[in-house]
C-alpha positions as CSV (number, residue, x, y, z in Angstrom):
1,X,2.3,17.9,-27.6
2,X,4.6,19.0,-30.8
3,X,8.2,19.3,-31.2
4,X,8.3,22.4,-30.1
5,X,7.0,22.0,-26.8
6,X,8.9,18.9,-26.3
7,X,12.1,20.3,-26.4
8,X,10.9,23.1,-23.9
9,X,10.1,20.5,-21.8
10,X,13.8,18.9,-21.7
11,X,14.9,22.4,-21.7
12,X,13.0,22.7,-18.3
13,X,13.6,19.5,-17.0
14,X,17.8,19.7,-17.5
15,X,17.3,23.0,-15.4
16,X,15.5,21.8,-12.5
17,X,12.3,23.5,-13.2
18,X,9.5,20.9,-14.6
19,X,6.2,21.1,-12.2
20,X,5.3,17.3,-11.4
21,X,2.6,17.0,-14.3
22,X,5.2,18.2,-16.6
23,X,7.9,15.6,-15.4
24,X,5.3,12.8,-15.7
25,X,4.6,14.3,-18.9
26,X,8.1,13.8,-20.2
27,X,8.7,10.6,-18.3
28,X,5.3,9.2,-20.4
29,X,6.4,10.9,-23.5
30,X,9.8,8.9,-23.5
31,X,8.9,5.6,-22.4
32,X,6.9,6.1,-25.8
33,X,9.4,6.2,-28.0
34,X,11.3,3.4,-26.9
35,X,8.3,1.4,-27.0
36,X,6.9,2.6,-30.5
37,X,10.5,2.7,-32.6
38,X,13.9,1.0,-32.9
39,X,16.7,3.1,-32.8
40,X,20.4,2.6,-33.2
41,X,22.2,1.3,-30.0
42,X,25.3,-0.7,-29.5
43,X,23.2,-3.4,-28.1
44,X,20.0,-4.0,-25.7
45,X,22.0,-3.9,-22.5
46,X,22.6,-0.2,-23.6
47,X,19.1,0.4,-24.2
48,X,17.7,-0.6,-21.4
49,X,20.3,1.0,-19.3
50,X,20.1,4.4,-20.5
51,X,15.6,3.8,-20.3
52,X,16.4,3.1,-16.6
53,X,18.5,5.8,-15.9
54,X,15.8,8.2,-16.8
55,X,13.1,6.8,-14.8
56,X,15.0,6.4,-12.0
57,X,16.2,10.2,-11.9
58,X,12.5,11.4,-12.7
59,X,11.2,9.1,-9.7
60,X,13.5,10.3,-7.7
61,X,12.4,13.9,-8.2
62,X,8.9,13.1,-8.7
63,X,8.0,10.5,-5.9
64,X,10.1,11.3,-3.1
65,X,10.4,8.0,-0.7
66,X,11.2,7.0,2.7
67,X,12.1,3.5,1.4
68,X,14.8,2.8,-0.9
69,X,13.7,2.3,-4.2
70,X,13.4,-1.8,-5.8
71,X,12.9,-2.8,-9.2
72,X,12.9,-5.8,-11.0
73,X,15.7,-4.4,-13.1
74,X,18.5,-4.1,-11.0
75,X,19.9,-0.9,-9.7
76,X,22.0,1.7,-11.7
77,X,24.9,2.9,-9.6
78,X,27.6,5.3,-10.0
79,X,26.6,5.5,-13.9
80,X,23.5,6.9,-13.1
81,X,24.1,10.6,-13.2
82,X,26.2,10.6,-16.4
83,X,23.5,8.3,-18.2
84,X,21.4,11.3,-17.5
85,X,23.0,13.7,-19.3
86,X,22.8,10.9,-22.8
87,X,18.8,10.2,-22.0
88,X,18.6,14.0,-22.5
89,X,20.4,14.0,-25.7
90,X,18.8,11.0,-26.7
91,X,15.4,12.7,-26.2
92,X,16.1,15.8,-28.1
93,X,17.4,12.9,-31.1
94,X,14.0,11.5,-31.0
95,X,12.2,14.4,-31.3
96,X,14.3,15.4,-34.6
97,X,13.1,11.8,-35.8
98,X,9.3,12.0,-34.8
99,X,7.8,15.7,-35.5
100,X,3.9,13.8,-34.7
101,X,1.9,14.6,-31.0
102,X,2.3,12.6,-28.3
103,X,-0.7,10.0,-27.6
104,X,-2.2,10.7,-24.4
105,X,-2.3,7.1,-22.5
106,X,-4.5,8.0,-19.7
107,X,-7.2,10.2,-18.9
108,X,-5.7,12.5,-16.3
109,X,-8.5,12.6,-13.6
110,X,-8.2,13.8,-9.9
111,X,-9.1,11.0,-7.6
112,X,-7.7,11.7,-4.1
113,X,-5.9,9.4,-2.1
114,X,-7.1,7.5,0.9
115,X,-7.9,9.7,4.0
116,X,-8.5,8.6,8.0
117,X,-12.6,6.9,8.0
118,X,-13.8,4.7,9.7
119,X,-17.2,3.6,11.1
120,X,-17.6,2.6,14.8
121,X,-20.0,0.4,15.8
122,X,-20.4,-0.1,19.1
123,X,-21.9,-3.0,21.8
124,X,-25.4,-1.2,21.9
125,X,-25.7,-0.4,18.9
126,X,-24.4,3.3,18.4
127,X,-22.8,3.8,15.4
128,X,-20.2,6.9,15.5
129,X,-18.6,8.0,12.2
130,X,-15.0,8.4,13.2
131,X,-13.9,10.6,10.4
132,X,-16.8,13.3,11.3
133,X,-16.4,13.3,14.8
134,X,-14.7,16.3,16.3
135,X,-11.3,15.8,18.4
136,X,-12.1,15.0,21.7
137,X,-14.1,12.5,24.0
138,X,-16.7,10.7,21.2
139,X,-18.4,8.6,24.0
140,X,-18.2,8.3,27.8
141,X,-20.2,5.4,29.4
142,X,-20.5,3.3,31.2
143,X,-16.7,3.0,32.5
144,X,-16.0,3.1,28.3
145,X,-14.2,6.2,27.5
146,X,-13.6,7.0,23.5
147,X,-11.6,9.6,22.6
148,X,-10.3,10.7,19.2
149,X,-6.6,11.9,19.2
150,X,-5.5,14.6,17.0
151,X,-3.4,12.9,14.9
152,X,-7.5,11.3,13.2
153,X,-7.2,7.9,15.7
154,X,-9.3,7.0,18.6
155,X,-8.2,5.9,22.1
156,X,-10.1,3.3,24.1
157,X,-9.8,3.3,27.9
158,X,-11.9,1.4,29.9
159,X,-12.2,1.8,34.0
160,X,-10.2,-0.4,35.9
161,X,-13.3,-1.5,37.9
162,X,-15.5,-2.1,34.6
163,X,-12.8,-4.2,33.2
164,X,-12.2,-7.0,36.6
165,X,-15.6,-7.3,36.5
166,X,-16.1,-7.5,32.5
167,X,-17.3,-11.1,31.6
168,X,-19.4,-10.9,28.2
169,X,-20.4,-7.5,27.2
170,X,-20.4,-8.2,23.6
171,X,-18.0,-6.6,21.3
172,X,-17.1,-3.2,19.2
173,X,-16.8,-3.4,15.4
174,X,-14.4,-1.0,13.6
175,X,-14.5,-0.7,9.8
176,X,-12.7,0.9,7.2
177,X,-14.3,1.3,4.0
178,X,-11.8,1.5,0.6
179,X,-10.0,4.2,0.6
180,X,-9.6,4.7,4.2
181,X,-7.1,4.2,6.9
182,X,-7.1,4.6,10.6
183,X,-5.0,3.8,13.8
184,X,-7.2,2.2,17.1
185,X,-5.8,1.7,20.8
186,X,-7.8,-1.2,22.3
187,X,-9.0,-1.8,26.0
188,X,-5.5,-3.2,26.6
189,X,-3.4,-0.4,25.1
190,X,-2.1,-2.5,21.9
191,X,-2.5,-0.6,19.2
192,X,-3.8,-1.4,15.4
193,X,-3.0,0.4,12.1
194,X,-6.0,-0.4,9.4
195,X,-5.8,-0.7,6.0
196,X,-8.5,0.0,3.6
197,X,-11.5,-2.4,3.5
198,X,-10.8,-3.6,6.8
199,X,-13.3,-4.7,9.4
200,X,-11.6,-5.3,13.4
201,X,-14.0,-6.6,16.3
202,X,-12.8,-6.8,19.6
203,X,-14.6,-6.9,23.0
204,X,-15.4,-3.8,25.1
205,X,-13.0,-5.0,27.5
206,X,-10.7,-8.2,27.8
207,X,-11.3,-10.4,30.5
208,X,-10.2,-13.9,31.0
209,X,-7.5,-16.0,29.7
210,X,-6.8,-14.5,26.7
211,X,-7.4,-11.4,24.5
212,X,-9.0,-12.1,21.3
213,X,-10.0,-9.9,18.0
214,X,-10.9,-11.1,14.7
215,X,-9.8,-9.8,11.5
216,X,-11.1,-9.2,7.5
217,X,-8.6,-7.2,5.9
218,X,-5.4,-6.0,6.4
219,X,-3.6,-4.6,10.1
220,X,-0.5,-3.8,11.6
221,X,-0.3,-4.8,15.2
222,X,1.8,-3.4,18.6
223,X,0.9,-5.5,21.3
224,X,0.9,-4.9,24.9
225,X,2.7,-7.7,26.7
226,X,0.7,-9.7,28.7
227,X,1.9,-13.7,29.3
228,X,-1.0,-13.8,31.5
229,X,-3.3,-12.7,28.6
230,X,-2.1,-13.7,25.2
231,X,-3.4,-11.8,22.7
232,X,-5.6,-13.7,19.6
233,X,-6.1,-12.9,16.2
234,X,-9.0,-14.8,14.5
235,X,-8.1,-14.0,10.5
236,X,-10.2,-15.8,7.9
237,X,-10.0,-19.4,9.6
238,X,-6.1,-18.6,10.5
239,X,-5.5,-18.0,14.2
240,X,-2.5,-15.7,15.2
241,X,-0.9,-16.4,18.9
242,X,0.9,-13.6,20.6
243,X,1.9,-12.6,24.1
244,X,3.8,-8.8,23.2
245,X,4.8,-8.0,20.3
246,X,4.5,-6.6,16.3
247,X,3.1,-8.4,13.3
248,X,1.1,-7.1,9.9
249,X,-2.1,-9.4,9.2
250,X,-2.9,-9.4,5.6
251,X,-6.2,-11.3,5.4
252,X,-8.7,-10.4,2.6
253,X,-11.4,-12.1,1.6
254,X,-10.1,-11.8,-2.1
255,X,-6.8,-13.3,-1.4
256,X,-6.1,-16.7,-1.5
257,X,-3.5,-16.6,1.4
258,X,-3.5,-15.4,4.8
259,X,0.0,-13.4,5.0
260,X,1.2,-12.8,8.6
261,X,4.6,-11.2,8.7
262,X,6.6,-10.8,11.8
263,X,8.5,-7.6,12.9
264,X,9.6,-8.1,15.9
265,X,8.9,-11.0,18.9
266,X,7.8,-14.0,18.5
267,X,4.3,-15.4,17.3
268,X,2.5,-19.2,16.8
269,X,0.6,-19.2,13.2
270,X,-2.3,-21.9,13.4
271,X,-4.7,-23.1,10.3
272,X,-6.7,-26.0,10.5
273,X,-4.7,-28.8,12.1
274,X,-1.7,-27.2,11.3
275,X,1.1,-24.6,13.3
276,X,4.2,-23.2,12.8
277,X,6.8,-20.5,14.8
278,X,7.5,-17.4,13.4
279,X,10.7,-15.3,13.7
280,X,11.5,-11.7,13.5
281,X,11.6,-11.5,9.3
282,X,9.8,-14.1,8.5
283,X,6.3,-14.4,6.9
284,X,3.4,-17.3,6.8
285,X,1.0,-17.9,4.1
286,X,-2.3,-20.1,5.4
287,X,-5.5,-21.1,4.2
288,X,-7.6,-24.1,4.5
289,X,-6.8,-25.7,1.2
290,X,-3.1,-26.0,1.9
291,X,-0.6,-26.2,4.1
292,X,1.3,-23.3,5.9
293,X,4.2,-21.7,3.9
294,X,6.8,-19.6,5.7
295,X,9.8,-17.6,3.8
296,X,12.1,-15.1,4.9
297,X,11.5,-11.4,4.1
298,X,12.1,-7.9,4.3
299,X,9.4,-6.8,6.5
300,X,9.1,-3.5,5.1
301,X,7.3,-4.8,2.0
302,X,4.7,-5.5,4.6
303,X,4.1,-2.6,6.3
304,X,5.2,0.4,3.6
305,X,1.4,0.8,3.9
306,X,1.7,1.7,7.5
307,X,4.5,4.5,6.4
308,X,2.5,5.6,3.7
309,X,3.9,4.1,0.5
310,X,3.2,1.5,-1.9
311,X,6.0,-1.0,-1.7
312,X,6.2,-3.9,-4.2
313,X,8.5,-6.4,-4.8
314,X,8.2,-9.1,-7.7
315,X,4.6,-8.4,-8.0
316,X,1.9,-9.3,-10.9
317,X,-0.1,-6.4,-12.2
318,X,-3.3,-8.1,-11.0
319,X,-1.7,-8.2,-7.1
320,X,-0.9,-4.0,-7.9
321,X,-3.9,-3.1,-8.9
322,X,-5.8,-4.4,-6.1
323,X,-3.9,-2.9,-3.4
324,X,-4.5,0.6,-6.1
325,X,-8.2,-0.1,-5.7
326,X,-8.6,-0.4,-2.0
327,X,-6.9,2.8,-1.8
328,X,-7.9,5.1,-4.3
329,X,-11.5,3.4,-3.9
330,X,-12.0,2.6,-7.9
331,X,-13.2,-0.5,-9.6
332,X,-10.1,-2.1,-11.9
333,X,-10.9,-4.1,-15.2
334,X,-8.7,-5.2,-17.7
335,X,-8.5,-5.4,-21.5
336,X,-6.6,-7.9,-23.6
337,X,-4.5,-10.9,-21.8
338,X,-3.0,-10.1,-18.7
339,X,1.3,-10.3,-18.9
340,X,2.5,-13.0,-16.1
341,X,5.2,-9.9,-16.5
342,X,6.3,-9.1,-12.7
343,X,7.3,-5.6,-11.1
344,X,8.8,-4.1,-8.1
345,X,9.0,0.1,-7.2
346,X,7.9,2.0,-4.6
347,X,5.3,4.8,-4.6
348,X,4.0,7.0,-1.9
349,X,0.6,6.7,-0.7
350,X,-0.3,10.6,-0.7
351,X,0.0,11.2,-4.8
352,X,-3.2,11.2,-6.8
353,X,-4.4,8.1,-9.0
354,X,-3.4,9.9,-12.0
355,X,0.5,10.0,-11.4
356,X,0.6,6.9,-9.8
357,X,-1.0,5.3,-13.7
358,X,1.5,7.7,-15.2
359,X,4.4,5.9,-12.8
360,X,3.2,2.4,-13.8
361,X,3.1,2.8,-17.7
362,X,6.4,3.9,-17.3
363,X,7.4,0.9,-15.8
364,X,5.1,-1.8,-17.2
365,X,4.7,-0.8,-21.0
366,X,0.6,-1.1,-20.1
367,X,-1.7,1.5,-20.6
368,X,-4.2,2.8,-18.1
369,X,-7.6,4.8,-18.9
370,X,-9.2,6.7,-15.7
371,X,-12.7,7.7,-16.3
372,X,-15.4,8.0,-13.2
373,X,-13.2,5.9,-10.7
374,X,-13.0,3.2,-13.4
375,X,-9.4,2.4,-13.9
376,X,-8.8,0.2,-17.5
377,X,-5.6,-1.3,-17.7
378,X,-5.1,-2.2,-21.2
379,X,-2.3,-4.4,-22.3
């Protein structure tokens, strides 16, 4: 881009008008500057301020959120909207000093977000793909009903007669490949949010002393209360012990930790010989090789995925990127050492890849390159 269309862009963007590629334009195009020159400021603090009160107005516009934004650098208040006004000016100064095109960080390709998929496998054998399935009953045997809702999720109801006499008939498998989502009701009528790469099994109907389902992946639970019955999560080698209530189950295979984070009631996490109690608020890392860690935190870090938005908090690029792949289904590699540098924003889930990278090198200083879902982060 030259001068000349640079300054039609701040024209466009004081009034109101920019089209979301040509805010993430501008956005890109500014973060640039700062990064490539050294101007005249009264001191850093002024620098950085005026930076962040740019972004934050341009992701406000751009990304609209249901969850208050969080960044590592702390929020702009009341100075906000009159910093805007100087970023502007400062803008149109930098383009007097820089007449050169603006370099083009990322390859701007359209790869969609995550939609509902998922495969059903079933006791027998049948294998339904949920996502190609038309609304309405999917299977209807047995005393199994399947039905898929119209909101993409399925419903599983099992006759009351099947299920006091159910002892073992085997189990269902659910999974959701990367970039996918979808939302199950089980025999008992708790319900389960997936994540991408996610893989549930549960029996075709509960019967006994407890309820139990095991877990690769990630899951937001609402369980049905049932002291008689507690419900049983078997995730990677970490056992999660509930009667009613709801919990997110972070649990990949690629993670170190099991994270289990509790919304609200009250669960028991066990790993190995070990146990704790968990409170509303409060979260549990497991694995074999160590012992359980619980902290305090905001649960809706843990389930923004279940609202539909990206929601970090003191996060290493490494940790993004992942989550990015699962959902965007592209392989990640990285050039140059990776920065021990952590971040923390909010993005929704629905944008494409491409203005999500955009979002990031505005934040980060990095550099992203998007060629045939092949995402390079280059430092």
């Amino acid at each position: 881009m030259n001068k000349e269309e640079i300054l039609d862009l701040l024209a466009r963007y004081e009034a109101g008008v920019c089209s979301e590629k040509e805010t993430a334009t501008l956005e890109q195009w500014f973060a640039t500057q700062l990064h490539n020159h050294t101007w005249e400021w009264e001191n850093e603090t002024e620098r950085q301020l005026v930076k962040r009160a740019m972004q934050r107005h341009i992701e406000s516009q751009l990304f609209p959120k249901k969850i208050s934004p969080v960044f590592t650098l702390k929020r702009i208040a009341t100075a906000a909207a009159i910093l805007i006004f100087c970023a502007t000016a400062i803008g149109i100064y930098l383009i007097r000093r820089s007449s050169g095109p603006v370099e083009q960080f990322y390859i701007s390709q359209a790869v969609a977000p995550g939609s509902n998929a998922a495969q059903l496998t079933l006791a027998d054998g049948k294998t339904i793909w949920l996502d190609d399935a038309q609304t309405g009953t999917v299977y209807n045997q047995g005393g199994i009903a399947i039905t898929k809702l119209a909101n993409g999720g399925i419903d599983y109801q099992v006759d009351d007669r099947f299920a006091k006499g159910a002892t073992n008939e085997g189990n269902n498998t659910i999974s959701v490949p990367r970039g996918g989502q979808y939302q199950i009701t089980l025999p008992d009528g708790t319900k389960v949010w997936l994540n991408s790469a996610t893989t549930l099994t549960y029996p075709v109907a509960f019967a006994g002393h407890e309820r139990r389902v095991s877990l690769t992946g990630e899951a937001y639970f609402e369980v049905v209360k049932n002291k008689a019955m507690p419900f049983k999560v078997n995730a990677n080698g970490t056992h999660i012990l509930v009667t009613g209530t709801e919990f997110n189950v972070a649990a990949y295979a690629d993670e170190k930790m099991v994270k289990t984070t509790l919304v609200t009631g009250r669960v028991e996490v066990a790993c190995g010989s070990q146990k704790t109690i968990l409170n509303p608020g409060q979260q549990a890392l497991s694995s074999s090789h160590s012992s359980i860690q619980t902290k305090d935190i905001d649960t809706d870090y843990a389930i923004a995925w279940v609202n539909g938005d990206f929601l970090f908090e003191d996060q290493d690029i490494r940790t993004i990127m992942k989550d990015i792949a699962r959902w965007y289904n592209v392989d990640v590699v990285f050039e140059g050492m990776v920065p021990s540098k952590r971040f923390g924003g909010t993005y929704t889930r629905s944008k494409g890849l491409a203005e999500l990278l955009g979002y990031l090198e505005s934040l980060s200083g990095m550099h992203f390159n998007l060629k045939e879902r092949r995402v390079t982060v280059m430092m």
